[in-house]
C-alpha positions in Angstrom: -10.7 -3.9 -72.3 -8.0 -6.7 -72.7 -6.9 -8.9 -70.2 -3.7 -9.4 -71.5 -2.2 -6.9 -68.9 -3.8 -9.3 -66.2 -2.9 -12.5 -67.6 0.9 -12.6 -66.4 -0.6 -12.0 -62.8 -2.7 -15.2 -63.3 0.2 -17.6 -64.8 2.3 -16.3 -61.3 -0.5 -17.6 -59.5 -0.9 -20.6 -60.9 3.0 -21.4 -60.7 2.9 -20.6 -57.2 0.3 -23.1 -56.8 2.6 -25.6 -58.7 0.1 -26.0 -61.7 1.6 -28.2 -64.3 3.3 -26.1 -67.2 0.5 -27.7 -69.9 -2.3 -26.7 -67.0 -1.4 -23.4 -67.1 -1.4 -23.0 -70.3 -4.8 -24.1 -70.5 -5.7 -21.6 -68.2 -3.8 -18.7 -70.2 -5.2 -19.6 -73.7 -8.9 -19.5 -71.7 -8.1 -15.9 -70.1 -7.3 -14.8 -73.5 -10.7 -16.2 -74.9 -12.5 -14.7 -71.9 -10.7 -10.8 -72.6 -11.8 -11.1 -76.3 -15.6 -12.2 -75.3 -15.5 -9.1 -72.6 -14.6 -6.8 -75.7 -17.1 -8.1 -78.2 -19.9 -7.2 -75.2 -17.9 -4.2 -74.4 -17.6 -5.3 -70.7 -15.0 -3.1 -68.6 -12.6 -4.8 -66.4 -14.6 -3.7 -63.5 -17.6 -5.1 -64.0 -16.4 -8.5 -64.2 -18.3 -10.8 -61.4 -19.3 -14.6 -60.8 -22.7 -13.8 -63.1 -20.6 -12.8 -65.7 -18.4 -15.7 -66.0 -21.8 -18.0 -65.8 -23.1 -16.1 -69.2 -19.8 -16.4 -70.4 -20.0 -20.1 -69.9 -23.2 -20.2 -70.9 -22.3 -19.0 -74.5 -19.7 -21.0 -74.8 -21.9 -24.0 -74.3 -24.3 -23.0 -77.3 -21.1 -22.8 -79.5 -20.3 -25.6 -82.0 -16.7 -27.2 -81.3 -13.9 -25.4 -83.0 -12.1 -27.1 -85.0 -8.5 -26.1 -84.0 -8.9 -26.6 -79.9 -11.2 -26.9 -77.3 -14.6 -25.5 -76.7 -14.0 -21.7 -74.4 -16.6 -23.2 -71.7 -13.7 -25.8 -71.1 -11.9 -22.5 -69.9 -10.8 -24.2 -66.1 -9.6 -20.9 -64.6 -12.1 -17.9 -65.0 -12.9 -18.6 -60.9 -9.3 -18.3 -60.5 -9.0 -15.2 -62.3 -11.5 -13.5 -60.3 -9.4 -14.4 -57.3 -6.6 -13.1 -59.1 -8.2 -9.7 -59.9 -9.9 -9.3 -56.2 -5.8 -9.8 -55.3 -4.8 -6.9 -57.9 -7.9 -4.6 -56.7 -9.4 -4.5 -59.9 -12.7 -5.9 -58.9 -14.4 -5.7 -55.5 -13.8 -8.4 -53.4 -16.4 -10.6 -52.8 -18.7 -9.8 -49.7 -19.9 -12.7 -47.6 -23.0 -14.3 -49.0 -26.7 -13.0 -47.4 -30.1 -14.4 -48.2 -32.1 -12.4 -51.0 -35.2 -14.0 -50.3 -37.2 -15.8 -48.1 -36.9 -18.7 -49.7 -33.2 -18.3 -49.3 -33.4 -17.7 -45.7 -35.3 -20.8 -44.6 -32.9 -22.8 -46.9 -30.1 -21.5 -45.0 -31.6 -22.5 -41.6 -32.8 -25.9 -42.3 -28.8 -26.4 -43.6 -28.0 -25.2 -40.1 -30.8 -27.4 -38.3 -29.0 -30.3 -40.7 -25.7 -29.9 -39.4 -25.8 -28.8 -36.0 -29.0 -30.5 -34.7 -29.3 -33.9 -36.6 -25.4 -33.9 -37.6 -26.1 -35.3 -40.7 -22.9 -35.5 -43.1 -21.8 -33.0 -45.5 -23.2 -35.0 -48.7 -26.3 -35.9 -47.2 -27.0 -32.1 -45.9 -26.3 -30.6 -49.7 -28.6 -33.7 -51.3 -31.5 -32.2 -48.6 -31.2 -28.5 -49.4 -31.0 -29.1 -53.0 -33.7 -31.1 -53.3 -35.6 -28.3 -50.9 -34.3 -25.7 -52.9 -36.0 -27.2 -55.8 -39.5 -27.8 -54.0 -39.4 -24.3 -52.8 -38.6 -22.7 -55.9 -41.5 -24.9 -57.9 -44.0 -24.1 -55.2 -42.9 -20.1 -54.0 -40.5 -19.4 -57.0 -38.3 -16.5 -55.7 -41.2 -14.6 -54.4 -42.6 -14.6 -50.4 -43.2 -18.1 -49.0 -46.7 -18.6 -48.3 -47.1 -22.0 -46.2 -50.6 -22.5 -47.1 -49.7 -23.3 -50.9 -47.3 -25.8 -49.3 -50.3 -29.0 -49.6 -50.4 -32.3 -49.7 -50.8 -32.7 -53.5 -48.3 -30.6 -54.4 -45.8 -32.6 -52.0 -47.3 -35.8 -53.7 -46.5 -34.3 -57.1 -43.2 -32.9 -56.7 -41.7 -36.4 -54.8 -43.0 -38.2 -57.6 -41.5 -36.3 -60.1 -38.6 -36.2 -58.7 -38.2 -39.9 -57.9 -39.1 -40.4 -61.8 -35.6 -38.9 -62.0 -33.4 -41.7 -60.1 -33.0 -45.5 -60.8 -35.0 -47.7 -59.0 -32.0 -48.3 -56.5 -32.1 -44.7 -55.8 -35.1 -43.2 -56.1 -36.1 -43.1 -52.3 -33.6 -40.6 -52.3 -36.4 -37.9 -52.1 -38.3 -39.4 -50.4 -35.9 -39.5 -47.7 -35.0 -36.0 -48.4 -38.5 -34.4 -48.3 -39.5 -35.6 -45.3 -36.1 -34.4 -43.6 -37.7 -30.9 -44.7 -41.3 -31.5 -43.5 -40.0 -32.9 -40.2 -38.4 -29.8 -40.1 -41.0 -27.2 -40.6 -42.9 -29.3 -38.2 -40.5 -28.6 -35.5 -40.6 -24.8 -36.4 -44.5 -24.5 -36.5 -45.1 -23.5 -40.1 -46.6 -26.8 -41.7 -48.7 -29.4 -40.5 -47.1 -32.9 -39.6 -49.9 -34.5 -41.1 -48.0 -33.7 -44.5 -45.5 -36.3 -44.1 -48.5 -38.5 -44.7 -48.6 -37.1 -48.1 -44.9 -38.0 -49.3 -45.4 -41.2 -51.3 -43.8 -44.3 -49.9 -41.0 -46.1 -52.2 -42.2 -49.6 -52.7 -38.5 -51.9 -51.5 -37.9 -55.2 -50.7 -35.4 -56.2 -47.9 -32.5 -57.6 -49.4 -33.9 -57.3 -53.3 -30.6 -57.1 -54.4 -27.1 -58.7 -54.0 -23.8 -57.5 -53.3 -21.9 -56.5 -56.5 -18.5 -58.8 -55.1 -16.2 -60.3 -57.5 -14.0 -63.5 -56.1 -11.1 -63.6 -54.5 -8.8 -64.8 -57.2 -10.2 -61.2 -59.1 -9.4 -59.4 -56.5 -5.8 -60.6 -56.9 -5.9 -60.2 -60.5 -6.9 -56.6 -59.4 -4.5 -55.7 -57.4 -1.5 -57.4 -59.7 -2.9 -54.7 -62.6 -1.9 -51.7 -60.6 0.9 -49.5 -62.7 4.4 -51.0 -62.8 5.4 -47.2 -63.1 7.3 -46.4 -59.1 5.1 -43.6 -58.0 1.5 -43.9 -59.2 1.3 -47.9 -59.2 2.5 -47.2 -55.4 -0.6 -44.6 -55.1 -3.2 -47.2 -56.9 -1.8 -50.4 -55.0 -2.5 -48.2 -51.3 -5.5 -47.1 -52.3 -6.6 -50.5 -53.5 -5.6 -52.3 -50.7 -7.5 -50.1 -48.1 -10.2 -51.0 -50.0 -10.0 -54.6 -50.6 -8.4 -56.0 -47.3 -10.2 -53.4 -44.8 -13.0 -52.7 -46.2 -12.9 -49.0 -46.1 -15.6 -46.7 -48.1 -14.1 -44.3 -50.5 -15.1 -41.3 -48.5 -12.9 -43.0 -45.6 -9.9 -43.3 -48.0 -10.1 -39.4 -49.0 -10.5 -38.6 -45.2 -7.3 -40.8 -44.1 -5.0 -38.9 -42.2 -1.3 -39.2 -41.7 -1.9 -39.1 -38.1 -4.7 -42.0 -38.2 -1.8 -44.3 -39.1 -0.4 -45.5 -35.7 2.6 -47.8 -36.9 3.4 -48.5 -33.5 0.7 -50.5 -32.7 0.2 -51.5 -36.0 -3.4 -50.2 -36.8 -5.6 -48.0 -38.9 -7.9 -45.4 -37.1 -11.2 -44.7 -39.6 -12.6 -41.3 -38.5 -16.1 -41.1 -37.7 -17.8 -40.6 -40.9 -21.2 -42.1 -42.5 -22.6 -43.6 -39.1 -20.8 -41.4 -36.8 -19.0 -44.0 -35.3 -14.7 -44.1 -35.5 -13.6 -47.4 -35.4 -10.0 -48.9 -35.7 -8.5 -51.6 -38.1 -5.7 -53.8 -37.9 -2.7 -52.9 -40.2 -1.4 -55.8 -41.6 1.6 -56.1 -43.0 0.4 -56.3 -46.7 -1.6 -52.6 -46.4 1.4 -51.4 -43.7 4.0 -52.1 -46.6 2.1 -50.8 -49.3 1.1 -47.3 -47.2 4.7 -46.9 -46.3 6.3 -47.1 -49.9 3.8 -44.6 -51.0 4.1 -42.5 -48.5 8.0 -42.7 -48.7 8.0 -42.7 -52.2 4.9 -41.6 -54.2 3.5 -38.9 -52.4 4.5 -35.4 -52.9 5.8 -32.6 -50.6 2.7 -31.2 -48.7 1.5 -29.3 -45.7 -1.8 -31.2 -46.4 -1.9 -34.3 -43.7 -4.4 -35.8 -45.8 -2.6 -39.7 -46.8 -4.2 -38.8 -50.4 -3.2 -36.3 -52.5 -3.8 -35.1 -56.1 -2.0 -36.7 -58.1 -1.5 -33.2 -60.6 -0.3 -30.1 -58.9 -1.5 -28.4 -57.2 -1.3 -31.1 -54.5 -4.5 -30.7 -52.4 -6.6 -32.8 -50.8 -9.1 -34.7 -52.7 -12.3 -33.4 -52.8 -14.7 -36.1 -54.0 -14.7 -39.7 -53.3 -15.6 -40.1 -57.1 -11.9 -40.0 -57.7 -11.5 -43.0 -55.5 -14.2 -45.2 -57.2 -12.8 -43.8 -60.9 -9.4 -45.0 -60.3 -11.0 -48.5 -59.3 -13.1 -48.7 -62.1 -10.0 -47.8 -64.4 -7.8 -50.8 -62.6 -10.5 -53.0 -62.7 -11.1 -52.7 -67.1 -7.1 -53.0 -66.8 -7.5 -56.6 -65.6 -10.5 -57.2 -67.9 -13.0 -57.4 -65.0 -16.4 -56.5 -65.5 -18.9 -55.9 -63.0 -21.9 -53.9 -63.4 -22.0 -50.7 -61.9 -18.6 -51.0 -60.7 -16.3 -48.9 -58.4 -14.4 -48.7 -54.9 -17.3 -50.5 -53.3 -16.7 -53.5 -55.5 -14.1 -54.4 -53.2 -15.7 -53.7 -50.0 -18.4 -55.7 -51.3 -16.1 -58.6 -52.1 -14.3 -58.3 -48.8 -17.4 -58.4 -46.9 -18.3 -62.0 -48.8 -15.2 -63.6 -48.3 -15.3 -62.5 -44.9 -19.0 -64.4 -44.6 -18.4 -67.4 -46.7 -15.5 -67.9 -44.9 -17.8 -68.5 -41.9 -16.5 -64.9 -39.9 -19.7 -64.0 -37.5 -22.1 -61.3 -38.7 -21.0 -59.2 -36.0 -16.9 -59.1 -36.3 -17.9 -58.5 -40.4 -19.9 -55.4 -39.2 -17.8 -54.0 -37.1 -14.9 -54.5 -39.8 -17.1 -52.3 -42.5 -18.5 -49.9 -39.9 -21.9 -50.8 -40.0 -24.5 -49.2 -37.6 -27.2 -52.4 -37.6 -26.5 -55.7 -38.1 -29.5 -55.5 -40.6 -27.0 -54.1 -43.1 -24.4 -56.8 -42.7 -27.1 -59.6 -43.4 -27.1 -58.8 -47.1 -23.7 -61.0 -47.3 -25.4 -64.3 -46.2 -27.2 -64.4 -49.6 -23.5 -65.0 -51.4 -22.7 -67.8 -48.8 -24.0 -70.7 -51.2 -22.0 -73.4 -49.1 -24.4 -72.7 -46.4 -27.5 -71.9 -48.4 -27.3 -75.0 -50.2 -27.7 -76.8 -46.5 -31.0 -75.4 -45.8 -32.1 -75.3 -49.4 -35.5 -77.4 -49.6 -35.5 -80.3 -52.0 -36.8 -79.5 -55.4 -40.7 -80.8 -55.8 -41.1 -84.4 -57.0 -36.8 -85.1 -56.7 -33.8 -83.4 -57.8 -33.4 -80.6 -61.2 
């Protein structure tokens, strides 16, 4: 069946939603393509669910490009057109998720233990149960979960395997993660707590590594290459400036509310987020005036009180802080600065030296960034060369 009688439903949906006239288009044309694929594999209107949009996608995927526009897996609105036909009562709507399996089922409750009895944060709780879900499935598949095939060589194993996976930076990840899970089951009874003595260890060195900061005059040249055009160069200059002159992370940025900005007192309330602690900043003038013409200029008409917005309709919230770090990334190759690894924690990291060369107490710079432990903060002192060079030992048999 065609969905050509639907589609008109779908572009009022989207202009409702105030999609941009070339977005919806894009959506249309991948309707289309969808209704044809449903009639080559003589799929009613009816039967149309989530699993059939993934083997859509799926096919797509094995397809070579086509030479007069863009692959059908780039098809950005099949979700949206499952909302749109739940709306029209063509397809039933969608029943609240239930666990299938066992497996399911304990995944579901150590995500509840996660949030409501550790309080770990939203990123950190999906990281877990994904890399849970992946040791349960290896171990039990989809089938009944049997804790006795749960050992200490199969931990070993999968950890290792999956730490194969990360860069060296990042490869503790789980680590961390698996014993979350076993510390878990511990507390409910079903495994041993001598497993945990089975997750490998990740060999680190305090401190290995330094800061990726760039200097101050960089940072200038930075924030000089935001957009001359009025509204996003207003967007990029605020958002840069948070980042450079208070130190906020880019999940902080997204999470800015309207009503966190008190321009009375002149400061800058940063929610509780990472280390669960809220902490407030001083609003200089330089980030004060750069907030307000954004706000007052460059930021469109919303219910949202998010400060950030999409800059596309529709205008939502920002979901990811990767948009933050990808617009830093793209001002920093426009002033033809290259860091390695770059992105909106390049200029926290630079903040943070400044703020330590510039002889600013361990403590005031951890409370600036929001760190838990001062052990965090300490990384700085290895970009302080002026006082490094004082308690630098003299070079064997006189000076190199």
């Amino acid at each position: 069946m065609s969905l050509v009688p639907i589609s008109h439903h779908v572009v009022q949906s989207l202009e409702h939603a105030e999609y941009a006239a070339e977005t919806v288009r894009q959506h249309l044309l991948a309707v289309l393509r969808f209704g044809t694929w449903l009639q080559r594999q003589r799929i009613t209107l009816g039967d149309i669910s989530e699993a059939t949009v993934t083997r859509y996608v799926q096919h797509a995927q094995q397809q070579a490009p086509s030479v007069t526009g863009p692959r059908p897996y780039k098809a950005i609105g099949l979700r949206h057109l499952l909302s749109v036909l739940r709306q029209q009562g063509v397809i039933a709507v969608r029943s609240a998720p239930h666990p299938v399996s066992s497996v399911e089922s304990w995944l579901l409750h150590f995500a509840h233990h996660l949030e409501h009895v550790t309080g770990c944060a939203p990123t950190t709780r999906h990281n877990y149960v994904r890399n849970a879900g992946r040791l349960f499935h290896e171990v039990f598949a989809d089938g009944e979960v049997v804790w006795a095939e749960l050992t200490a060589s199969v931990l070993t194993q999968f950890v290792r395997r999956e730490a194969a996976k990360f860069q060296p930076s990042a490869c503790g990840q789980p680590v961390t993660a698996t014993r979350a899970l076993i510390r878990y089951l511990t507390f409910q009874g079903v495994v041993s707590e001598s497993l945990l003595g089975a997750i490998p260890a990740v060999l680190t060195r305090r401190h290995a590594t330094i800061p990726r900061a760039i200097p101050a005059a960089d940072v200038e040249r930075v924030l000089s290459a935001c957009r001359e055009d009025a509204s996003y160069g207003l967007r990029e200059k605020a958002i840069l400036l948070l980042l450079a002159r208070l130190g906020l992370r880019a999940g902080e940025v997204i999470r800015l509310q309207l009503d966190d900005i008190d321009w009375g007192r002149g400061c800058l309330l940063v929610q509780a987020g990472k280390t669960h602690r809220a902490r407030s900043l001083p609003l200089s003038q330089e980030v004060g005036e750069a907030l307000a013409a954004y706000l007052q200029h460059a930021r469109p008409a919303s219910v949202h009180r998010e400060v950030f917005l999409r800059w596309r309709p529709p205008f939502t919230p920002l979901q990811s802080s990767t948009s933050i770090s990808t617009l830093t990334r793209k001002v920093l190759r426009r002033a033809d600065i290259q860091v390695y690894r770059s992105g909106a924690h390049t200029l926290r990291h630079s903040l943070a030296t400044g703020l330590v060369c510039n002889g600013v107490s361990f403590k005031l710079v951890a409370d600036v960034l929001g760190h838990q432990a001062l052990a965090s903060t300490e990384i700085y002192a290895k970009l302080d060369l002026g006082s490094l060079s004082q308690v630098a030992l003299p070079w064997p048999g006189g000076a190199q």
